[in-house]
Structure formats: structure tokens, C-alpha cells
N, CA, C and O atoms as a Maestro MAE file, in Angstrom:
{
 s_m_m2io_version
 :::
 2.0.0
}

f_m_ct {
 s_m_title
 :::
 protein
 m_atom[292] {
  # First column is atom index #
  i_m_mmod_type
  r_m_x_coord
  r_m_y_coord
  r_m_z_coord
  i_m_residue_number
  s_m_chain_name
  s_m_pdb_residue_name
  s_m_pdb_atom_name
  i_m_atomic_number
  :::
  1 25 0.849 -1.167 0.000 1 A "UNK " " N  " 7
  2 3 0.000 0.000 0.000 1 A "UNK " " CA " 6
  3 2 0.896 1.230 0.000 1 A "UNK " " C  " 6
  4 15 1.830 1.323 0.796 1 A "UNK " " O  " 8
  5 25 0.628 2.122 -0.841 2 A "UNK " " N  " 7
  6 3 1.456 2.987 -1.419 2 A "UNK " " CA " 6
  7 2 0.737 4.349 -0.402 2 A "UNK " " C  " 6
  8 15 -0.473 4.572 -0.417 2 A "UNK " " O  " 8
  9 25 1.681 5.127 0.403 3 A "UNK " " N  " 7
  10 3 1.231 6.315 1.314 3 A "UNK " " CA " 6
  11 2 1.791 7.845 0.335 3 A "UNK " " C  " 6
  12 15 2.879 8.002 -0.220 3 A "UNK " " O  " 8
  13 25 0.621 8.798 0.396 4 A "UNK " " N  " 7
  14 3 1.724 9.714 -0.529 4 A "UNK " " CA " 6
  15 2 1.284 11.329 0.981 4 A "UNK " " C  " 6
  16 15 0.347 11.735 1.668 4 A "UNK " " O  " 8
  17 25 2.500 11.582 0.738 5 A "UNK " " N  " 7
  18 3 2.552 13.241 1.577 5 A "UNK " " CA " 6
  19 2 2.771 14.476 0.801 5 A "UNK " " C  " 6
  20 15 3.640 14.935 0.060 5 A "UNK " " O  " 8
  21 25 1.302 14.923 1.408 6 A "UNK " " N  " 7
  22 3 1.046 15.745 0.414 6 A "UNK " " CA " 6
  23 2 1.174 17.397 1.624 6 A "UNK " " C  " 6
  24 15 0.598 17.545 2.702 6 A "UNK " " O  " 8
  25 25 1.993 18.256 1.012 7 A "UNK " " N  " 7
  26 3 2.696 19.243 1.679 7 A "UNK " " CA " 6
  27 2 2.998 20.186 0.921 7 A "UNK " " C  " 6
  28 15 2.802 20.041 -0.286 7 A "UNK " " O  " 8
  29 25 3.597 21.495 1.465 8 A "UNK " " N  " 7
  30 3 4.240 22.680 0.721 8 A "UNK " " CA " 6
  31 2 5.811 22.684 1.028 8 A "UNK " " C  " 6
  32 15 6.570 22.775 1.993 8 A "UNK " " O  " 8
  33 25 5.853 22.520 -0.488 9 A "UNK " " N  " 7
  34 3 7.635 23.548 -0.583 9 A "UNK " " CA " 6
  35 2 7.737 24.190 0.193 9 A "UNK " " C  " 6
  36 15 6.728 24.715 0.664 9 A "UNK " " O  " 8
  37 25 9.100 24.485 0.748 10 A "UNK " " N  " 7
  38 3 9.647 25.458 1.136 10 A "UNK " " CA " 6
  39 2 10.807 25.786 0.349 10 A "UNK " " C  " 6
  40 15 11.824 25.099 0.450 10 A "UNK " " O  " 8
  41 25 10.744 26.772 -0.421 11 A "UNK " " N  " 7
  42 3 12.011 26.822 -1.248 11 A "UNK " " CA " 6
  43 2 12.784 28.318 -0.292 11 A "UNK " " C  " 6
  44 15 13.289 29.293 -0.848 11 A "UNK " " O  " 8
  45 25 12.731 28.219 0.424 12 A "UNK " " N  " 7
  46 3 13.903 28.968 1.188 12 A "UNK " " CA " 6
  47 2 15.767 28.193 0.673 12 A "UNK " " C  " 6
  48 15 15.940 26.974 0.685 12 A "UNK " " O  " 8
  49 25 16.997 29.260 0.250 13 A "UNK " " N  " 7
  50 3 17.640 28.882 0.188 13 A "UNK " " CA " 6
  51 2 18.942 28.186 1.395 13 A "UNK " " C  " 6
  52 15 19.702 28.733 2.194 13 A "UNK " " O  " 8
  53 25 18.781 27.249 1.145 14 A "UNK " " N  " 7
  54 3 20.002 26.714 2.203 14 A "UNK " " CA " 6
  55 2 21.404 27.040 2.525 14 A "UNK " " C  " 6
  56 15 22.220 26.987 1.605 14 A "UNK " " O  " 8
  57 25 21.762 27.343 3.613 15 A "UNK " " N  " 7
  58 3 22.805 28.201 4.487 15 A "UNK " " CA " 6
  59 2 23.819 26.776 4.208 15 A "UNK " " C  " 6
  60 15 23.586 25.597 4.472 15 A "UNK " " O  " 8
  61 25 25.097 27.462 3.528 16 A "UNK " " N  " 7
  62 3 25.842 26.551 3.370 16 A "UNK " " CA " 6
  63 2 26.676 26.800 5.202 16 A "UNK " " C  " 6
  64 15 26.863 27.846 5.822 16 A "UNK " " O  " 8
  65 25 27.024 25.233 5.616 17 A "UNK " " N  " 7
  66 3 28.294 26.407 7.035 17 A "UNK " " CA " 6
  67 2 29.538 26.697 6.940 17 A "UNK " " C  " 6
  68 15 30.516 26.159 6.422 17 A "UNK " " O  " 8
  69 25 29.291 27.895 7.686 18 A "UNK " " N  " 7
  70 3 30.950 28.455 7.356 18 A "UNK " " CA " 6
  71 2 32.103 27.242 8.352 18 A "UNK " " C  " 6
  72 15 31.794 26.587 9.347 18 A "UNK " " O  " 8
  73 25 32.693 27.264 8.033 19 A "UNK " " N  " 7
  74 3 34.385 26.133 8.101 19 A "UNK " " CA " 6
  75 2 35.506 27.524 8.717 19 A "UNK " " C  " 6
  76 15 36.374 27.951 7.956 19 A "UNK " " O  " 8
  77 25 35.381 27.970 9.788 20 A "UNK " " N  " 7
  78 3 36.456 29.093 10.477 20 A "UNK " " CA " 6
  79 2 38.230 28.190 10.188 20 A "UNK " " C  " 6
  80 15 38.536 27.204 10.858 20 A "UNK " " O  " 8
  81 25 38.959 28.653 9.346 21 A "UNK " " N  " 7
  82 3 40.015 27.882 9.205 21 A "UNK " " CA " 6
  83 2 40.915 28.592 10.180 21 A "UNK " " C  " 6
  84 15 42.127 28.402 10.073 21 A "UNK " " O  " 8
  85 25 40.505 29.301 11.013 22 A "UNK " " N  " 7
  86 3 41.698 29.378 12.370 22 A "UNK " " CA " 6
  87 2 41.346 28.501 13.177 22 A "UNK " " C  " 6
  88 15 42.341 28.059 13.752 22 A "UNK " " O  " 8
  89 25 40.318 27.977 13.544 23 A "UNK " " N  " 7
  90 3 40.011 26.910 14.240 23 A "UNK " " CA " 6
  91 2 40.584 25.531 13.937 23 A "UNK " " C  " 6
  92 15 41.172 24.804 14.737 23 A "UNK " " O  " 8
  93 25 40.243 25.217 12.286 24 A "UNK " " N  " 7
  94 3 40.832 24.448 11.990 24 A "UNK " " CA " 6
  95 2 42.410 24.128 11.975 24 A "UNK " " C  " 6
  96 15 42.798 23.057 12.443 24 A "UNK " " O  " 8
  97 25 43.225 24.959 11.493 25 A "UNK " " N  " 7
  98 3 44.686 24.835 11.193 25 A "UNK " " CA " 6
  99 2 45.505 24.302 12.122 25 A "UNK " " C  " 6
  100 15 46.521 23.650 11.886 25 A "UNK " " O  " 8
  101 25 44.856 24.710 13.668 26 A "UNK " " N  " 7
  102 3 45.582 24.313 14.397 26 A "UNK " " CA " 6
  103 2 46.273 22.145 14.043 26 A "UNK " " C  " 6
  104 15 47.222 21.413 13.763 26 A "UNK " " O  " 8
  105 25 44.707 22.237 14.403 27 A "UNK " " N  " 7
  106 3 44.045 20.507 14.453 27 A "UNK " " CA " 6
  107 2 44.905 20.031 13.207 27 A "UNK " " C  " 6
  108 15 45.855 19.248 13.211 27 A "UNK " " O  " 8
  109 25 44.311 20.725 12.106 28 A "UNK " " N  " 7
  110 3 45.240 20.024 10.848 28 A "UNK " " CA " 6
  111 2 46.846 19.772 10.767 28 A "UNK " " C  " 6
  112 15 47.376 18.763 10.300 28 A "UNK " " O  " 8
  113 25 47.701 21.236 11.483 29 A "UNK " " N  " 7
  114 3 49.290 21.243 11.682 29 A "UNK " " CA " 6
  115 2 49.427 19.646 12.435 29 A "UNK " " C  " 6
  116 15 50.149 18.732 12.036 29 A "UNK " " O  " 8
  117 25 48.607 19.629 13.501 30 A "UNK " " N  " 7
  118 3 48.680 18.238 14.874 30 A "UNK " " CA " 6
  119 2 48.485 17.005 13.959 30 A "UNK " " C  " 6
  120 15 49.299 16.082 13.941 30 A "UNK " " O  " 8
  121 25 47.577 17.030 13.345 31 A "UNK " " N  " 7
  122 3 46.871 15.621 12.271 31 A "UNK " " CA " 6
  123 2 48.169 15.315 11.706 31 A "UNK " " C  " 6
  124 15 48.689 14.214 11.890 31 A "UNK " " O  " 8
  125 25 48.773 16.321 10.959 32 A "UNK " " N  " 7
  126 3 50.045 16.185 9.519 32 A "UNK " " CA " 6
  127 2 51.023 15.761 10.726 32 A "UNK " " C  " 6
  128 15 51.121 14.535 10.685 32 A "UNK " " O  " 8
  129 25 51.698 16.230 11.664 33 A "UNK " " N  " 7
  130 3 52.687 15.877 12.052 33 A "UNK " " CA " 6
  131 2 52.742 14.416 12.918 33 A "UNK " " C  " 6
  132 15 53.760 13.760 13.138 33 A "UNK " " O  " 8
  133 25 51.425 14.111 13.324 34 A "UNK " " N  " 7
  134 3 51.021 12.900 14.016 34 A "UNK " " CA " 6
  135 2 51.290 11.794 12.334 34 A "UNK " " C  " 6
  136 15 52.114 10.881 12.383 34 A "UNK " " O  " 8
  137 25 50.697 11.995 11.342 35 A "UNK " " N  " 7
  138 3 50.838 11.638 10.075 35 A "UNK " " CA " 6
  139 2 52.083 11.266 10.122 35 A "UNK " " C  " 6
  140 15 52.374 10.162 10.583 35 A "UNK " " O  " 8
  141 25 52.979 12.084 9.675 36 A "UNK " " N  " 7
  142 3 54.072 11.815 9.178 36 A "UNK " " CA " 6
  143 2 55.537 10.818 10.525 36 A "UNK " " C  " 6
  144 15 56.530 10.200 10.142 36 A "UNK " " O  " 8
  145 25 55.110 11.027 11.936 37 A "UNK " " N  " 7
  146 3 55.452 10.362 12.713 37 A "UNK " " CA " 6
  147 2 55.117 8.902 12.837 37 A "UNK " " C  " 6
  148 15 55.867 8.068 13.345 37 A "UNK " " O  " 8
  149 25 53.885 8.655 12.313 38 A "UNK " " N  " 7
  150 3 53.629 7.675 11.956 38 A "UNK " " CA " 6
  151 2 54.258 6.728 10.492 38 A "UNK " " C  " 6
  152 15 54.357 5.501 10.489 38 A "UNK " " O  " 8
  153 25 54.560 7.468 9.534 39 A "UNK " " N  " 7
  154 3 54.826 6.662 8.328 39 A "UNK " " CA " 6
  155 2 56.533 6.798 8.651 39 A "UNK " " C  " 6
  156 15 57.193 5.917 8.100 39 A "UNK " " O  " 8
  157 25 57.140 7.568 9.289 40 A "UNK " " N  " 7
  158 3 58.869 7.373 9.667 40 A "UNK " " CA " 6
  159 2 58.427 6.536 10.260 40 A "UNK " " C  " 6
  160 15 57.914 5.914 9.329 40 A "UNK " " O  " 8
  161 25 58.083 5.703 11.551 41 A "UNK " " N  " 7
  162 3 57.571 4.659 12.125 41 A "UNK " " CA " 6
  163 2 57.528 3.245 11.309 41 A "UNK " " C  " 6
  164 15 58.011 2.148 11.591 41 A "UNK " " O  " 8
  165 25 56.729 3.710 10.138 42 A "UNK " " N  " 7
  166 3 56.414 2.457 9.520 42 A "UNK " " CA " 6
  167 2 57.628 2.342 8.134 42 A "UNK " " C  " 6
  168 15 58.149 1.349 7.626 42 A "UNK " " O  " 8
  169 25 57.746 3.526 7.890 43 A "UNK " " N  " 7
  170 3 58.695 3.336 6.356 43 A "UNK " " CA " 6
  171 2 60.105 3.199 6.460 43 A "UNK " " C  " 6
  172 15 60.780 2.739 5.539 43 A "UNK " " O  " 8
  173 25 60.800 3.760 8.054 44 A "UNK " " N  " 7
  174 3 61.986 4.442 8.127 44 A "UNK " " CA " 6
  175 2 62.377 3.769 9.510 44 A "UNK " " C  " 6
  176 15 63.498 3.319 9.272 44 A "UNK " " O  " 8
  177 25 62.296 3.686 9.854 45 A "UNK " " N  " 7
  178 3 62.587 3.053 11.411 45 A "UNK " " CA " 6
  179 2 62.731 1.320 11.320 45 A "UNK " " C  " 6
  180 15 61.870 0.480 11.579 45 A "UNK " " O  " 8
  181 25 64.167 1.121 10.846 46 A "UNK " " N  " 7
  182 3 64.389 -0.722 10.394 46 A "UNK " " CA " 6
  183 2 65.346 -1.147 11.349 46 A "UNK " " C  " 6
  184 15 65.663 -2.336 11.304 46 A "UNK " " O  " 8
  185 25 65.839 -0.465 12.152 47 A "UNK " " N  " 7
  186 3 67.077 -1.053 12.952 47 A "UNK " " CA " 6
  187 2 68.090 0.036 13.048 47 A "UNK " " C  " 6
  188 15 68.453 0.674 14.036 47 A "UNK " " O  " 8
  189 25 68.467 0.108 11.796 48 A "UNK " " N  " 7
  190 3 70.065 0.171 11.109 48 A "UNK " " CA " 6
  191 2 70.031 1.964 11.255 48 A "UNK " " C  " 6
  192 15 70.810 2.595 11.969 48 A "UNK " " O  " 8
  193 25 69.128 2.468 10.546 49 A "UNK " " N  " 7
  194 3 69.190 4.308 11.265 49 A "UNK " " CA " 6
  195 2 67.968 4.564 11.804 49 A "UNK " " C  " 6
  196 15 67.189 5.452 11.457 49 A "UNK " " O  " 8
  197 25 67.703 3.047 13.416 50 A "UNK " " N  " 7
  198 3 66.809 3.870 14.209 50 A "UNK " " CA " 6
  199 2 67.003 4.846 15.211 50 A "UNK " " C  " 6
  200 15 68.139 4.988 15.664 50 A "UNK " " O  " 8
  201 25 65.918 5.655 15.698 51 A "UNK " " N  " 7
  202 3 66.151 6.553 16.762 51 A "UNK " " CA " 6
  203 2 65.845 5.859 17.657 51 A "UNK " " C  " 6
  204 15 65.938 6.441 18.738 51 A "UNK " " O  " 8
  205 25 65.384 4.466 17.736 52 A "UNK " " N  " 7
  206 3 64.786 3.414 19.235 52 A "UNK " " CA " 6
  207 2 66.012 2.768 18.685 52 A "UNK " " C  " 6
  208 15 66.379 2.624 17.519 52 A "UNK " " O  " 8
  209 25 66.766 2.276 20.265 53 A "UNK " " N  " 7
  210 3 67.344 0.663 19.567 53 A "UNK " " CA " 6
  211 2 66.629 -0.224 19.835 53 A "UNK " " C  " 6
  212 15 65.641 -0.269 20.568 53 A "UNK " " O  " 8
  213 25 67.456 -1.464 18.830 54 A "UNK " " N  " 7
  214 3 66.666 -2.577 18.976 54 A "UNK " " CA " 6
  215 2 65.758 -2.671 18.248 54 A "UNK " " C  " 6
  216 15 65.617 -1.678 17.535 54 A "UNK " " O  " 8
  217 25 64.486 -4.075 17.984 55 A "UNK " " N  " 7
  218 3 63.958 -3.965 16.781 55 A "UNK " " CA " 6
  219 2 62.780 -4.208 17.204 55 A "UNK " " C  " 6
  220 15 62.166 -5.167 16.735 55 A "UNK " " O  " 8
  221 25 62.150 -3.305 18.287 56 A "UNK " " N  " 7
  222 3 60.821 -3.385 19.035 56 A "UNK " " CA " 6
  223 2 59.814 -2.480 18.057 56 A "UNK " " C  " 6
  224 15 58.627 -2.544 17.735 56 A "UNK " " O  " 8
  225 25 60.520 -1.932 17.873 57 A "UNK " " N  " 7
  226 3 59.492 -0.760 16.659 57 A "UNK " " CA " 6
  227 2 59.286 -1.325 15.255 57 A "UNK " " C  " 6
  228 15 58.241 -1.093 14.649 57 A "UNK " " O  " 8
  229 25 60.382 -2.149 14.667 58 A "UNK " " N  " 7
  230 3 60.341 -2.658 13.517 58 A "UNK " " CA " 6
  231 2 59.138 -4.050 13.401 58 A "UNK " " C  " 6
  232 15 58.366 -4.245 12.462 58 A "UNK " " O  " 8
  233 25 59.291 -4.935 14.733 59 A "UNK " " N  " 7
  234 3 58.043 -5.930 14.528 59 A "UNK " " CA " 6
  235 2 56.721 -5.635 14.828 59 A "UNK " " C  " 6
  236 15 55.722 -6.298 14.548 59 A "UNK " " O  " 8
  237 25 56.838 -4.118 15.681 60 A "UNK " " N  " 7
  238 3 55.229 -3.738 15.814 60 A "UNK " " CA " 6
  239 2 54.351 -3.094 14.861 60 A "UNK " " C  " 6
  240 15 53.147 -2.853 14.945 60 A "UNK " " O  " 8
  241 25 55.383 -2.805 13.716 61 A "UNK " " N  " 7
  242 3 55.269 -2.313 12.355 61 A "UNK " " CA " 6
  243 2 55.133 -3.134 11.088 61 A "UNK " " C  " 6
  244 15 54.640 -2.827 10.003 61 A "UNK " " O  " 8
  245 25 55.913 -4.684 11.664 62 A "UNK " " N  " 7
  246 3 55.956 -5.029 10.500 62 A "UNK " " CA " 6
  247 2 54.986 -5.103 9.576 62 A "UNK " " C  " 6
  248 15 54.955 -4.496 8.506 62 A "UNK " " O  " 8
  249 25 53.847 -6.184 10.194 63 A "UNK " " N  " 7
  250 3 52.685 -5.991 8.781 63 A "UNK " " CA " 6
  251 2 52.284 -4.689 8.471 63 A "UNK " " C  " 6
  252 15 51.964 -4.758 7.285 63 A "UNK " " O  " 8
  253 25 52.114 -3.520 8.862 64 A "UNK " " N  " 7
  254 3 51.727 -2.750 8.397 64 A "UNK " " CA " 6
  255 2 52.482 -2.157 6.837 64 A "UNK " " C  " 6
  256 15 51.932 -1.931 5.760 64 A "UNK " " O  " 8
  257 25 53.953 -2.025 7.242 65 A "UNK " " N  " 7
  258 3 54.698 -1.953 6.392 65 A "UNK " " CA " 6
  259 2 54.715 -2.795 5.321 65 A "UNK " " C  " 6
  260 15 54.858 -2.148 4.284 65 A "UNK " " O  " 8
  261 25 54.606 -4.278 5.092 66 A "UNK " " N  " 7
  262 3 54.058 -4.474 4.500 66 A "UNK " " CA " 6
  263 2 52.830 -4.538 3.808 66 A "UNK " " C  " 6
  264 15 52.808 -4.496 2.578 66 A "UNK " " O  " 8
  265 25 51.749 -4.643 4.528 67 A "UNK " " N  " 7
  266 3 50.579 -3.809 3.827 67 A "UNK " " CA " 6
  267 2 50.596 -2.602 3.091 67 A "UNK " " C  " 6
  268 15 50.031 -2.533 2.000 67 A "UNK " " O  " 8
  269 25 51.252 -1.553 3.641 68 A "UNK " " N  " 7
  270 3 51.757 -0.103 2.818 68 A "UNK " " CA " 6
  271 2 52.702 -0.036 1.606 68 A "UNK " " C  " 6
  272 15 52.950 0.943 0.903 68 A "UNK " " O  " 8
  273 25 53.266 -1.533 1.499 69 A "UNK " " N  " 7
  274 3 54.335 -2.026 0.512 69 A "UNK " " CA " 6
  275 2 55.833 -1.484 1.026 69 A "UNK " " C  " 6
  276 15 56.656 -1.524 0.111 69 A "UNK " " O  " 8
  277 25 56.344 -1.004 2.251 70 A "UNK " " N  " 7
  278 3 57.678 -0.402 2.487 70 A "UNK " " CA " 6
  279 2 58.145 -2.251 2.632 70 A "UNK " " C  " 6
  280 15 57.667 -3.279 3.111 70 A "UNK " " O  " 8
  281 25 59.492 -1.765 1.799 71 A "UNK " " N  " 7
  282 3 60.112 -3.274 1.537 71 A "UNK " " CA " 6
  283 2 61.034 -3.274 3.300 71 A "UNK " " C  " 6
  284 15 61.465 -2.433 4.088 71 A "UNK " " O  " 8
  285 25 60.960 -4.528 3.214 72 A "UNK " " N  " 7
  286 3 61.876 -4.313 5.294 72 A "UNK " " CA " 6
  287 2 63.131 -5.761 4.958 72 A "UNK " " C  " 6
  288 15 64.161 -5.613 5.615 72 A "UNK " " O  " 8
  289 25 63.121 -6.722 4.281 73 A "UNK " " N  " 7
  290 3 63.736 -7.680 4.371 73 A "UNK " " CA " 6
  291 2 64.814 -8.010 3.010 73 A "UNK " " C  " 6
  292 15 65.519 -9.019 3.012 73 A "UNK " " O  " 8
  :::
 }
 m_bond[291] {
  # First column is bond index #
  i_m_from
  i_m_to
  i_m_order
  :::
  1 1 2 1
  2 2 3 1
  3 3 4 2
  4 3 5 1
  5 5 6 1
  6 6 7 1
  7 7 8 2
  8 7 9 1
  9 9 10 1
  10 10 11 1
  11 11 12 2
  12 11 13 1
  13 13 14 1
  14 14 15 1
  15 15 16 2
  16 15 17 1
  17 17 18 1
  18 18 19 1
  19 19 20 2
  20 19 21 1
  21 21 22 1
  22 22 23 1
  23 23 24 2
  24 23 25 1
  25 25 26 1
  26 26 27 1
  27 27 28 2
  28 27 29 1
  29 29 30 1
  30 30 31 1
  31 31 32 2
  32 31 33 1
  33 33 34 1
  34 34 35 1
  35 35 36 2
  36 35 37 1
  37 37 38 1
  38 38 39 1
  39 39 40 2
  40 39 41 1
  41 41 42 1
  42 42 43 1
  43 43 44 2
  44 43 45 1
  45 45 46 1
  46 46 47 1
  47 47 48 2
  48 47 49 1
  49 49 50 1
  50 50 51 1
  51 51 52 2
  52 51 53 1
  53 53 54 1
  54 54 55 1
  55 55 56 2
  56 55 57 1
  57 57 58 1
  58 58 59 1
  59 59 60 2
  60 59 61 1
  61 61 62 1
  62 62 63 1
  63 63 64 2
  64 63 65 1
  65 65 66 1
  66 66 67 1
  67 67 68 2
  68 67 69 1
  69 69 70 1
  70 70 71 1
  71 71 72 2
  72 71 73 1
  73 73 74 1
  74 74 75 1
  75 75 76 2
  76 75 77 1
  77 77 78 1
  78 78 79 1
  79 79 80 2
  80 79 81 1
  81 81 82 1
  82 82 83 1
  83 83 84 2
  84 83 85 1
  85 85 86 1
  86 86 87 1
  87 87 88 2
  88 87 89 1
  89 89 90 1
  90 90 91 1
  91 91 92 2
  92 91 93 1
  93 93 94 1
  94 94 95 1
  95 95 96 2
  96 95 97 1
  97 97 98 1
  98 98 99 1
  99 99 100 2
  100 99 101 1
  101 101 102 1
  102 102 103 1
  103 103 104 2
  104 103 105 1
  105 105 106 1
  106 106 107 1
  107 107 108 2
  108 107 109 1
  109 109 110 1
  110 110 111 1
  111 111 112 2
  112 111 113 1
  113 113 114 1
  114 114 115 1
  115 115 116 2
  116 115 117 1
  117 117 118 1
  118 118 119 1
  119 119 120 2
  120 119 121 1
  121 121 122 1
  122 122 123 1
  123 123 124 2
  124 123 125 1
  125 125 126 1
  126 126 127 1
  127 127 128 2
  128 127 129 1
  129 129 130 1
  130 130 131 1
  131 131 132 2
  132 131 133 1
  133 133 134 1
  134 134 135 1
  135 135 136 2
  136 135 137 1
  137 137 138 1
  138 138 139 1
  139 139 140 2
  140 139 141 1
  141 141 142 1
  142 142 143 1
  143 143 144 2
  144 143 145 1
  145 145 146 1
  146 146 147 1
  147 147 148 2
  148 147 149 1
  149 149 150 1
  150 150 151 1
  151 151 152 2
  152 151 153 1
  153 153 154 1
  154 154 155 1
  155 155 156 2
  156 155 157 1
  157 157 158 1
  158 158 159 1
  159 159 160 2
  160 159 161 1
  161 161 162 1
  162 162 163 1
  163 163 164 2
  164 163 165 1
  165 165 166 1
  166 166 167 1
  167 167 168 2
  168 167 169 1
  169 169 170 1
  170 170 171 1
  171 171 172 2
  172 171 173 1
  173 173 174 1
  174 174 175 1
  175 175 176 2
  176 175 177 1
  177 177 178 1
  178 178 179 1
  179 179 180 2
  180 179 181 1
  181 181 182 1
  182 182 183 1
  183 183 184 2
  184 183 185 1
  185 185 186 1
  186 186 187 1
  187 187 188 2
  188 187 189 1
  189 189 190 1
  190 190 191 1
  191 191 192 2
  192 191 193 1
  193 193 194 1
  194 194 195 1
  195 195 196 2
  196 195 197 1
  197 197 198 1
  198 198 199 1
  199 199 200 2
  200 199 201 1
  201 201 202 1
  202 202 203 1
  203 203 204 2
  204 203 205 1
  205 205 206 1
  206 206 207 1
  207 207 208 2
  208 207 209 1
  209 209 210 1
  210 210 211 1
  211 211 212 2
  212 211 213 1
  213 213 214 1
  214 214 215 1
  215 215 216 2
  216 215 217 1
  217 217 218 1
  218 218 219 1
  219 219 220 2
  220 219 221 1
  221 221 222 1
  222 222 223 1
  223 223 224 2
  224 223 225 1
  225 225 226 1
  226 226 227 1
  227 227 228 2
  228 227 229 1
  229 229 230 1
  230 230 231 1
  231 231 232 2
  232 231 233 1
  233 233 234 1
  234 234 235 1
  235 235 236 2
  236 235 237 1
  237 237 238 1
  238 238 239 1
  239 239 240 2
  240 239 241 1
  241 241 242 1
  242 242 243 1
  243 243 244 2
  244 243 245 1
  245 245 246 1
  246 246 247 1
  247 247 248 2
  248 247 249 1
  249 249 250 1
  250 250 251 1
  251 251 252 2
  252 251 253 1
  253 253 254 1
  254 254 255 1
  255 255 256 2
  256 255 257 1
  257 257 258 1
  258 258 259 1
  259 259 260 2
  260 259 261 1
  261 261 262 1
  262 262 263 1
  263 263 264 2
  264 263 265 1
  265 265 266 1
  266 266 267 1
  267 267 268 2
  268 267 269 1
  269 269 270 1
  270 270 271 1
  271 271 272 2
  272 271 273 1
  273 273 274 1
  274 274 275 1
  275 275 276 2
  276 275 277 1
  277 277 278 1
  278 278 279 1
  279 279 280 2
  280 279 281 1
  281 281 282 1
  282 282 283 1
  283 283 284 2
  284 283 285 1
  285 285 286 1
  286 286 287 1
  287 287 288 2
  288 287 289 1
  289 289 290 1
  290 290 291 1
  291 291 292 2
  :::
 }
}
């Protein structure tokens, strides 16, 4: 059984929202550098020129790195 609603337009135009990019930039600078701490982590950090010694960082990475394709072996 087919229901139909029967009503008025409102063609009022829609308020796009404003996006304050001082608010934002901060968050975004934090995002990128959390980013890129992360892929030295996964792409760059093998042992041989780590800033951790030892290879505690390299096996908690490994699959990922491989998933991301960074060659390790």
C-alpha cells in the first residue's frame, strides 16, 4: 500500500556552514605531524638508522609496512 505526503515547498535557500580555518589549522598542523610520525615509524625506522634501539618498533610495524608495501627484508 502505497502512502503519498502531500505538503508545501519550502524553497527557502540553504545556508551553506561556514568552516572558520583558524580553528581548523591548528588541528590540521597536529593531524600532519602525528601523520608523518607515523609513516617514519612504519617506512623508516628498520634497525640500522633507528632513533629506538633494537627492533621493538620494527616488529610492531611489521605488517603494516608491509601492507603499505615499504620493503623491510
Amino acid at each position: 500500500m502505497a502512502h503519498s505526503v502531500a505538503g508545501t515547498l519550502d524553497h527557502q535557500p540553504v545556508s551553506i556552514p561556514v568552516i572558520p580555518v583558524r580553528e581548523i589549522l591548528p588541528w590540521a598542523v597536529f593531524g600532519g605531524l602525528l601523520l608523518l610520525l607515523a609513516l617514519y615509524f612504519v617506512g623508516a625506522e628498520q634497525g640500522a638508522i633507528s632513533l629506538i634501539q633494537g627492533h621493538v618498533v620494527h616488529e610492531f610495524v611489521h605488517d603494516g609496512r608491509h601492507l603499505l608495501g615499504f620493503p623491510c627484508h
